[in-house]
Residue frames relative to the residue before (quaternion, step in Angstrom):
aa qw qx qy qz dx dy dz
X 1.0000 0.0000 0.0000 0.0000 0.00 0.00 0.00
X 0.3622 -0.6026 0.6634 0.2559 3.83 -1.32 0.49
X 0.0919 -0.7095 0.6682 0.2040 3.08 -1.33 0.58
X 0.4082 -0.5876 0.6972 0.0439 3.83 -1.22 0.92
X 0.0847 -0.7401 0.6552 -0.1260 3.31 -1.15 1.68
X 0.0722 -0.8048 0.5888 -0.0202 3.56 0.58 1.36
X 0.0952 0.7408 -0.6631 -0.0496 3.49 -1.14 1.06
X 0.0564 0.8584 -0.4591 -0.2221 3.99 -0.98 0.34
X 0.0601 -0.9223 0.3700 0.0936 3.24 -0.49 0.85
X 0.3096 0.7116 -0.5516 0.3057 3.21 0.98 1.32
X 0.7249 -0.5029 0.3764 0.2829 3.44 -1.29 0.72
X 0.6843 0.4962 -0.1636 0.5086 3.24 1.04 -1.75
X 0.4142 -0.6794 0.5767 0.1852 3.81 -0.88 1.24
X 0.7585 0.4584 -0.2449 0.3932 3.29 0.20 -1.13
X 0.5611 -0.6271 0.4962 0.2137 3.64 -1.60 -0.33
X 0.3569 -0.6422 0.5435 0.4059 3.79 -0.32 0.99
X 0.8848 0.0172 -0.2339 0.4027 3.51 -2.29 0.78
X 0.6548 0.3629 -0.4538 0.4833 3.60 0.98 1.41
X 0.7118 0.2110 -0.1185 0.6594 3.84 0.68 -0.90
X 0.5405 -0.4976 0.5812 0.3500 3.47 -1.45 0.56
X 0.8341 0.0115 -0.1705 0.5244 3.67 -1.60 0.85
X 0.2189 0.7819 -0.5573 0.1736 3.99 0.65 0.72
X 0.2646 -0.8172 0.4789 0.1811 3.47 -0.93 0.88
X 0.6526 -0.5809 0.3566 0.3309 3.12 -1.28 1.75
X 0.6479 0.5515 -0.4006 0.3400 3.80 0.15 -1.09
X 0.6833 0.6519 -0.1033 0.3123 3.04 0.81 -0.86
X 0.5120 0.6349 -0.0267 0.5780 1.86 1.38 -1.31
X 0.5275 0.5027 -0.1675 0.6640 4.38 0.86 -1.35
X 0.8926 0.2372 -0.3005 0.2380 3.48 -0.60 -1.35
X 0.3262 0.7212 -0.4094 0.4538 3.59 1.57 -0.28
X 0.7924 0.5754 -0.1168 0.1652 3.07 0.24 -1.57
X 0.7341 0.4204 -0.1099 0.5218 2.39 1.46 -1.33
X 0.4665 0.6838 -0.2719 0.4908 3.43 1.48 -0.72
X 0.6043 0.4667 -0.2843 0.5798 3.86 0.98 -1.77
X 0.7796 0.3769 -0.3708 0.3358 3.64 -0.19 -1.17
X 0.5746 0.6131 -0.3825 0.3842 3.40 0.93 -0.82
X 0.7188 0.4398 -0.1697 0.5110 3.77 0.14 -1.57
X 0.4708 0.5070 -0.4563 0.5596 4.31 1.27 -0.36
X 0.8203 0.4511 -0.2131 0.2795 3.56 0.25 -0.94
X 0.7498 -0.0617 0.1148 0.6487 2.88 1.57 -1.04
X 0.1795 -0.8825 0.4266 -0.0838 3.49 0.28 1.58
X 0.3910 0.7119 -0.3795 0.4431 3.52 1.84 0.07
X 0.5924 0.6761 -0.2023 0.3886 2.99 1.24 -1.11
X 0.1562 -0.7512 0.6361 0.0810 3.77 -1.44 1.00
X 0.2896 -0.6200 0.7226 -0.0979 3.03 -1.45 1.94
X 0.0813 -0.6769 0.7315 -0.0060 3.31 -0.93 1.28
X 0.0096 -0.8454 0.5340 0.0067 3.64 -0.45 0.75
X 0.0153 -0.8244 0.5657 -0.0101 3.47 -1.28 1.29
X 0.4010 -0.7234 0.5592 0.0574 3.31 -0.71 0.98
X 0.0435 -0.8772 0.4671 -0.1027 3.26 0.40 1.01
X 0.7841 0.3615 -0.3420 0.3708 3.30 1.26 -0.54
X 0.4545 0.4846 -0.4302 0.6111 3.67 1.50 0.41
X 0.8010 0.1532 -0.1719 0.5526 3.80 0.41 -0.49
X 0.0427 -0.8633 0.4976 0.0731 3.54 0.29 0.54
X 0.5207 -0.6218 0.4291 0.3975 3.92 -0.48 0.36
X 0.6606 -0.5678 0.4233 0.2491 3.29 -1.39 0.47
X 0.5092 -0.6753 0.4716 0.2496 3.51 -0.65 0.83
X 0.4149 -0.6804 0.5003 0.3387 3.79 -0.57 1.53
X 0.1057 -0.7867 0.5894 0.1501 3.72 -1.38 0.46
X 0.6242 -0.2538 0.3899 0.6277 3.94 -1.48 -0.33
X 0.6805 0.3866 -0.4234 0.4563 4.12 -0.11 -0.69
X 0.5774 0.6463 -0.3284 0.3756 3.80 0.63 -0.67
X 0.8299 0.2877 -0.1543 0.4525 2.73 0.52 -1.69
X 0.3263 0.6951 -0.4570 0.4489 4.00 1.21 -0.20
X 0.8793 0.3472 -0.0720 0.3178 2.33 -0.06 -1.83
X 0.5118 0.5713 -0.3242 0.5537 3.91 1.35 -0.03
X 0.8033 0.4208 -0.1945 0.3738 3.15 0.18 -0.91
X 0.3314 0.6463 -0.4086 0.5528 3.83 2.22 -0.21
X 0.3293 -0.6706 0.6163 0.2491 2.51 -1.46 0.64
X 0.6861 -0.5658 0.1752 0.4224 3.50 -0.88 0.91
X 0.7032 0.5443 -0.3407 0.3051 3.38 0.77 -1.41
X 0.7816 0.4663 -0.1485 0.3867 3.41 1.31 -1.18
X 0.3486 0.7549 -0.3530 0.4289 3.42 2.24 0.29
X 0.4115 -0.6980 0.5344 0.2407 3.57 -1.28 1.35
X 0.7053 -0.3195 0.4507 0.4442 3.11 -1.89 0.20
X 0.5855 0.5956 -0.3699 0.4071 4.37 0.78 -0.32
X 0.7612 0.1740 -0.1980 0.5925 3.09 0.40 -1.52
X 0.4232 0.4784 -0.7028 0.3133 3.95 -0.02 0.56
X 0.6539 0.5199 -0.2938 0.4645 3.60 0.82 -1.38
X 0.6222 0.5901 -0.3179 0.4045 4.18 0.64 -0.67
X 0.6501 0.5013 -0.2145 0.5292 3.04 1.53 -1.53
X 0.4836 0.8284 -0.2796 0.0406 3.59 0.46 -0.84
X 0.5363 0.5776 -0.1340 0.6007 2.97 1.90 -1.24
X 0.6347 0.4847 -0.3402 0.4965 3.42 0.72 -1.69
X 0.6903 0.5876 -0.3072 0.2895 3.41 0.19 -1.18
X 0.6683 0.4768 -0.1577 0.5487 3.52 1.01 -0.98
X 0.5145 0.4940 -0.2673 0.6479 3.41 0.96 -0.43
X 0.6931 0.4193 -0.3561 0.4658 3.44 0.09 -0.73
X 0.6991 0.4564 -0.4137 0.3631 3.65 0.05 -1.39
X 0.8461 0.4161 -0.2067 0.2611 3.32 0.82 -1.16
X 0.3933 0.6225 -0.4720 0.4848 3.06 1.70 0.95
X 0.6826 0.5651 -0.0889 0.4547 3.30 1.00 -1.26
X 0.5563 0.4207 -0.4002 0.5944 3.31 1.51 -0.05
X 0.8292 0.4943 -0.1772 0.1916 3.62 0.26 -0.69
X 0.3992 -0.7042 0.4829 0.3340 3.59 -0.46 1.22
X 0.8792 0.0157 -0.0245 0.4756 3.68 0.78 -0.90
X 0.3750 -0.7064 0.5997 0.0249 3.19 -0.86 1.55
X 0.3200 -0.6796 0.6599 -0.0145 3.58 -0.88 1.62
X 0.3642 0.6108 -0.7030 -0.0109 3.52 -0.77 0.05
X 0.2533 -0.6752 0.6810 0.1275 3.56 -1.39 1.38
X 0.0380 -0.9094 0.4109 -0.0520 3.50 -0.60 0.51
X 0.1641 -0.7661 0.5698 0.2482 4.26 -0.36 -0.02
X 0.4463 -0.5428 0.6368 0.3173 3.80 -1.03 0.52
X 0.0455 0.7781 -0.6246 0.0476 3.57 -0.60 0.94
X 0.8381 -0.0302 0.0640 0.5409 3.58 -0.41 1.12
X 0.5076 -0.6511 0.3530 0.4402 3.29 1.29 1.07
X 0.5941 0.4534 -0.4113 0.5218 3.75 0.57 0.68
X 0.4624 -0.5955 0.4861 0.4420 3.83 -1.64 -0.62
X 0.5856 -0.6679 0.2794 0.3647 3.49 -1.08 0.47
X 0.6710 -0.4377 0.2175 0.5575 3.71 -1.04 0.92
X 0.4456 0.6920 -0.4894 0.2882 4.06 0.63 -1.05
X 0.7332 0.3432 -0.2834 0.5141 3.24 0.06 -2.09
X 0.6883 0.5070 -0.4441 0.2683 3.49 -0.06 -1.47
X 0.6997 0.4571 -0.4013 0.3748 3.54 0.71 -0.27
X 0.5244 0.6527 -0.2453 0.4887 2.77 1.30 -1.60
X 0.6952 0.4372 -0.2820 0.4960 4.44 0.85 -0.78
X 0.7339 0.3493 -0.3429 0.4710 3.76 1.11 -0.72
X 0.6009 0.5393 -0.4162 0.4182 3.71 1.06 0.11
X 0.7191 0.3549 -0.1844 0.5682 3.56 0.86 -0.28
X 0.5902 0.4631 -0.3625 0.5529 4.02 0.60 0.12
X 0.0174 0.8592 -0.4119 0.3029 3.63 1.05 1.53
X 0.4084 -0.6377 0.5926 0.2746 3.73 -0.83 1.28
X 0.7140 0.3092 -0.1190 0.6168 4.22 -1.03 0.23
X 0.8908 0.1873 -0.2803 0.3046 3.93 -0.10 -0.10
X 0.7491 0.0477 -0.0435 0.6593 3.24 1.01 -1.20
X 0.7863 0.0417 -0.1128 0.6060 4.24 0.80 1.14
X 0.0920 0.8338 -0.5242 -0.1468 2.92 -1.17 0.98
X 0.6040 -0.6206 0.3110 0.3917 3.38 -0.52 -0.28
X 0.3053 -0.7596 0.5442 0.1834 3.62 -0.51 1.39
X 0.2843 -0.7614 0.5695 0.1231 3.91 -0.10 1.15
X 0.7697 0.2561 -0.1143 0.5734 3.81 -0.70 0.77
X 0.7324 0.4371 -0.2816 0.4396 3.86 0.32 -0.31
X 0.0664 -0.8417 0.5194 0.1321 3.78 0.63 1.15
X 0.6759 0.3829 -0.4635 0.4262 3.86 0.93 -0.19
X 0.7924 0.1900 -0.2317 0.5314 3.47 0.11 -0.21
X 0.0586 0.7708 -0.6336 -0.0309 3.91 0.02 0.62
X 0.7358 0.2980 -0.3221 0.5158 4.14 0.38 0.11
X 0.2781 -0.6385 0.7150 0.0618 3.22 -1.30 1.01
X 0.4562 -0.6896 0.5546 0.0932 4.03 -0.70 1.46
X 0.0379 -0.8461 0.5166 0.1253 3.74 0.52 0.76
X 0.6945 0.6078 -0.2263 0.3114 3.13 1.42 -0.33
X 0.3888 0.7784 -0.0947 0.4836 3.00 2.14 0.22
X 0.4507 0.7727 -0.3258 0.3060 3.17 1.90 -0.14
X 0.8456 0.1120 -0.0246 0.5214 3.25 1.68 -0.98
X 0.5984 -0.3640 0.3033 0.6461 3.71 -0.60 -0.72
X 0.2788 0.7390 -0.5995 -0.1296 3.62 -0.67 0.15
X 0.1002 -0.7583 0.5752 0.2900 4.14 -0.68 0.46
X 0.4411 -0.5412 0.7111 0.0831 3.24 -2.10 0.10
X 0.0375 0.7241 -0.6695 0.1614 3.23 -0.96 1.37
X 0.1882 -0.8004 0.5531 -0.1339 3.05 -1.06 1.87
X 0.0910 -0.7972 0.5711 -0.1734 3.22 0.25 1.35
X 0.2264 0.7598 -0.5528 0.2569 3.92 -0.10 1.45
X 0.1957 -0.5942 0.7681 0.1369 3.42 -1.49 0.89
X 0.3133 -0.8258 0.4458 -0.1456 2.40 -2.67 0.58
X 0.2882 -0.7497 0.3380 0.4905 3.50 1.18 0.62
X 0.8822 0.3259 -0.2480 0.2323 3.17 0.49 -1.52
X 0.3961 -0.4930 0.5924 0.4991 3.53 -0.43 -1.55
X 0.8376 0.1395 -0.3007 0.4343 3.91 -1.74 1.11
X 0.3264 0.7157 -0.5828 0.2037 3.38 0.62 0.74
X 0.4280 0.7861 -0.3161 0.3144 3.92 1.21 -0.29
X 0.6604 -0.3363 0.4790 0.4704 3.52 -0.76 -0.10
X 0.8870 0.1380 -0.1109 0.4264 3.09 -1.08 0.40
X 0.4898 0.7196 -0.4002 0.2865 3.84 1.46 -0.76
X 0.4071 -0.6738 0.4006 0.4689 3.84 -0.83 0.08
X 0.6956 0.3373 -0.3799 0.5080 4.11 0.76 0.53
X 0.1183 0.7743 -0.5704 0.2471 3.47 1.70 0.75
X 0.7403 0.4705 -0.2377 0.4173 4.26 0.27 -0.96
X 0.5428 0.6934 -0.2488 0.4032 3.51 1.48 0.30
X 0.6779 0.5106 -0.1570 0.5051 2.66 1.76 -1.79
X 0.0780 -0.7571 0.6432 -0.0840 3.45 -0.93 0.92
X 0.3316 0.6687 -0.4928 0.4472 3.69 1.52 0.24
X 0.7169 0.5494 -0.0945 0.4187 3.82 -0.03 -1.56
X 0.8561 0.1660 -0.0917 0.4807 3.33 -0.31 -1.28
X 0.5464 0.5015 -0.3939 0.5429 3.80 1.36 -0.11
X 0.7996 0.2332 -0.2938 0.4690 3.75 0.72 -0.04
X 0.4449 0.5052 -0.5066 0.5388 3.89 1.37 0.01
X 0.7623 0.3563 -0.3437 0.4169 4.21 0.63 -0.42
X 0.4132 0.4224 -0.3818 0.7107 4.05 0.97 0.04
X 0.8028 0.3153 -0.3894 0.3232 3.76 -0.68 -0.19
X 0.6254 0.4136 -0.2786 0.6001 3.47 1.53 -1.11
X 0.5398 0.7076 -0.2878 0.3538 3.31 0.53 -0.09
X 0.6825 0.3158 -0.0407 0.6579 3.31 1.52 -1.03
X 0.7468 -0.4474 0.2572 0.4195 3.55 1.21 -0.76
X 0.7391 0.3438 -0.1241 0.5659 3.33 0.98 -0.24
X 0.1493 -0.7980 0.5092 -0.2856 2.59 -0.27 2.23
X 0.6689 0.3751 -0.3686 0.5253 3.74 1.14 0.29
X 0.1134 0.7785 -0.6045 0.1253 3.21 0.11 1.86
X 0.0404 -0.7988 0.5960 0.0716 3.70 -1.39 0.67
X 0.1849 0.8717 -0.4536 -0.0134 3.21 -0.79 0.79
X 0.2475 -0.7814 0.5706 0.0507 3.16 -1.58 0.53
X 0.1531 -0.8468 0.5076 -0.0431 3.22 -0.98 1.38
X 0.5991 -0.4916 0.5735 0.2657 3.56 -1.56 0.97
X 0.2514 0.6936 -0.6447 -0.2004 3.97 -0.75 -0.39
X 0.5459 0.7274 -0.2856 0.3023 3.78 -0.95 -0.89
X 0.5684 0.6986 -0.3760 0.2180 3.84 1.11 -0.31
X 0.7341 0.3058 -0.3556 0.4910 3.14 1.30 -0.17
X 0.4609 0.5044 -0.5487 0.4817 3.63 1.43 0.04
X 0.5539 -0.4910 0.6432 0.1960 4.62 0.09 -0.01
X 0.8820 0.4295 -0.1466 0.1268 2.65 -2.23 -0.79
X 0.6885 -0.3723 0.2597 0.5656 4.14 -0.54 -0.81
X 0.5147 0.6166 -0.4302 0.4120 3.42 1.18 -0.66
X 0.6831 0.4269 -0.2089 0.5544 3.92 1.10 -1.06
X 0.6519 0.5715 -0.2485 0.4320 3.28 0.70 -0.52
X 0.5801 0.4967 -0.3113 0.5656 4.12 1.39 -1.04
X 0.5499 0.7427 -0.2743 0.2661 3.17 1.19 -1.23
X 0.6655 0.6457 -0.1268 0.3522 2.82 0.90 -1.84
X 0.8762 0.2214 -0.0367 0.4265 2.88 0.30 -1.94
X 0.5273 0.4152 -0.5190 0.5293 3.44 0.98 0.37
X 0.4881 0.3810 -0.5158 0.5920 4.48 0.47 0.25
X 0.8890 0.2008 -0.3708 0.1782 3.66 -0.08 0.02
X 0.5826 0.4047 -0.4521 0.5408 2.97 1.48 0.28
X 0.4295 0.6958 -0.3872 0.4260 3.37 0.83 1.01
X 0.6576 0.3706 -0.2223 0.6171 2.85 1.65 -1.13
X 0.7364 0.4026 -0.4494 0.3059 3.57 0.38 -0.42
X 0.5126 0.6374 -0.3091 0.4852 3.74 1.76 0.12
X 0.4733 0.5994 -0.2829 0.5803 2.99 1.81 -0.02
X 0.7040 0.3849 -0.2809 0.5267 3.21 -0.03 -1.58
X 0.6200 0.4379 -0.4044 0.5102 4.42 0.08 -0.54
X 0.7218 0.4788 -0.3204 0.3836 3.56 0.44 -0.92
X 0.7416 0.2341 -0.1988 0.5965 4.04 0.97 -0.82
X 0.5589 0.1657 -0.5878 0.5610 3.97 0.07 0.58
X 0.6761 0.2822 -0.6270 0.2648 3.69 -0.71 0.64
X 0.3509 0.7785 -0.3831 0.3522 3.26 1.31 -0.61
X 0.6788 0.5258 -0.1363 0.4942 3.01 0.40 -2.91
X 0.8114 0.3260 -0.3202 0.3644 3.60 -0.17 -1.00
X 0.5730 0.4153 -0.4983 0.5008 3.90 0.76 -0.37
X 0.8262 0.2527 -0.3264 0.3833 3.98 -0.17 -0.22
X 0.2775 0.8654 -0.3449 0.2348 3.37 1.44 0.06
X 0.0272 0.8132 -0.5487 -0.1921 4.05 0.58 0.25
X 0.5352 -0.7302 0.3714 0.2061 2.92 -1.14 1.25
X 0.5514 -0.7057 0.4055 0.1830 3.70 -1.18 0.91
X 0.6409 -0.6045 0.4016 0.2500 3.42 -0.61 1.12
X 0.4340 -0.7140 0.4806 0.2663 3.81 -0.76 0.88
């Protein structure tokens, strides 16, 4: 079985062209999630909502307590670590990592950012190569195939590669480096743009991100299943 880490971290609860002020990401990561589990419903989707319940902001106890090594960690920072810790497994369980997202202030919203300093963990998901000044981190996350699907909307319009407000976006390339960082380095994404420009321009938008995503979702379960090692009777 794949397992499917759905995370959303848009502000807006609802769904664009269903709830009033619905958010487009959402709006993507649904999609891709629905089409996925149509195809292959064996499959486990652990799903977090990060932007209604957003993770807890790392602190001085956090970071103490992170940076212990386990064996020599109090009964405190086990309890500090806890959240992180859960968060963690359920990165480490997952072949693909959803994250639906908005560009907020040409950046990601506080949610993920937490939701990135709770799970980017000395001993679980990087460690530290002591003495090795070119490569000082070691990608624990790197153990297997894992991808990354980035599924983000946009107020404006050219926020892409090559676009002409492409050097703004700090959404993308701030989470393709935190993910490769840790291990997971096969990141695709696809983005909504146009939300505050309306009209057909938002509209083309749309429907080319979703038949994008469902060219997606065909493109990584065949993927998943050609490197897939096969499960024990």
């Amino acid at each position: 079985m794949t397992h499917i880490l759905h995370l959303d971290a848009s502000a807006r609860p609802g769904l664009a062209g269903k709830d009033l002020h619905g958010s487009h990401s959402r709006n993507l990561s649904q999609r891709f999630v629905s089409q996925w589990q149509a195809r292959r419903p064996q499959d486990v989707v652990t799903y977090r909502d990060i932007g209604q319940n957003p993770p807890s902001i790392i602190s001085h106890d956090w970071i103490a307590s992170s940076f212990t090594p386990e064996p020599k960690r109090e009964a405190w920072m086990r309890d500090t670590l806890a959240e992180s810790d859960r968060l963690v497994d359920e990165l480490i369980a997952a072949d693909v990592l959803v994250i639906g997202t908005p560009l907020y202030n040409f950046g990601m919203p506080a949610a993920l950012k937490a939701w990135i300093d709770q799970i980017v963990r000395p001993g679980r998901t990087v460690d530290i190569n002591e003495g090795n000044l070119l490569e000082p981190y070691v990608p624990l996350l790197a153990d297997r195939q894992r991808h990354a699907v980035i599924l983000s909307a946009r107020g404006g319009v050219g926020f892409d590669a090559g676009g002409a407000m492409a050097h703004m976006n700090h959404l993308e390339p701030s989470l393709i480096t935190t993910l490769g960082f840790i291990g997971i380095t096969q990141v695709h994404q696809i983005a909504i743009e146009g939300q505050e420009v309306g009209g057909e321009l938002l509209a083309e938008s749309v429907a080319q991100a979703l038949n994008k995503v469902d060219a997606l979702v065909t493109q990584l379960q065949q993927a998943l299943q050609v490197h897939r090692t096969p499960e024990p009777a």
